[in-house]
N, C-alpha and C positions, 0 to 999 in steps of 0.2 A: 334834134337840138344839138347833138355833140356835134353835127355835121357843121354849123353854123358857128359855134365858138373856133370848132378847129381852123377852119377857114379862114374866121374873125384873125385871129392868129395869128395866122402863119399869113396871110396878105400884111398884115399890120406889120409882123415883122419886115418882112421885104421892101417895106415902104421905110422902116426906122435906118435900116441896112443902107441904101439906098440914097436918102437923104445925110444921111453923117455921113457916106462916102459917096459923092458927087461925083468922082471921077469913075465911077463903075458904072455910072449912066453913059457917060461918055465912052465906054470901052464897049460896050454893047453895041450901040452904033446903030448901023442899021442892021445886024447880022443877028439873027438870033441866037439866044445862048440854047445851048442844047446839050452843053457836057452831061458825064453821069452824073455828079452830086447834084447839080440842080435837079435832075430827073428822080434823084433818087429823095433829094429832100423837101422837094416842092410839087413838081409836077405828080408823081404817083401818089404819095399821100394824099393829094387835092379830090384825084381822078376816084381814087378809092372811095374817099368818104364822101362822094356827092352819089358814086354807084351805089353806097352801101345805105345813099338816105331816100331809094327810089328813082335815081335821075335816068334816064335811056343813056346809054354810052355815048350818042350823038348831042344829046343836051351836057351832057358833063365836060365833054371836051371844050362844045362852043361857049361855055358858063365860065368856065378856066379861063379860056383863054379874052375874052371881055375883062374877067376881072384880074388877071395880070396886065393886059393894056391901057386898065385904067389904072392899075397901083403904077406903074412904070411911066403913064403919061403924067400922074398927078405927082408925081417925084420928080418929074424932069423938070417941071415947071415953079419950084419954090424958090426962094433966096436964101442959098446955100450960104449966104455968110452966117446965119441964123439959124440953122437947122433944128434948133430946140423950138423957137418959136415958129416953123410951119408947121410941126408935129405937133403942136399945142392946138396951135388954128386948126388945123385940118381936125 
């Protein structure tokens, strides 16, 4: 269950992140981000607690990375004049 709130989380944030700053969508591009704080504050934590809730290393990674393409597709696509209210909708 902690595996599931942490997650809840920290996707949630990335989505709040994301949407109040609109032009971070745009700087990603088509490139993927892969510095170390993202790795260190997203990525490995993610990876950890889905290993740590029983997932195979190969379902944890493909599981990540689904659900950062959806938090990053579902942020790219709101109306950023509004960003309180896609986070309400969504």
């Amino acid at each position: 269950m902690r595996s599931y709130r942490a997650t809840e989380q920290r996707l949630t944030a990335l989505y709040e992140l994301l949407t109040a700053h609109p032009g971070l969508v745009a700087l990603r591009g088509v490139r993927p981000w892969l510095g170390p704080q993202l790795l260190k504050r997203l990525v490995e934590p993610q990876l950890a607690d889905s290993l740590a809730a029983g997932m195979p290393p190969e379902q944890a990674i493909v599981t990540y990375r689904r659900l950062y393409l959806l938090t990053l597709g579902s942020a790219s696509f709101v109306d950023h004049r509004d960003p309180q209210a896609a986070q309400t909708a969504t």
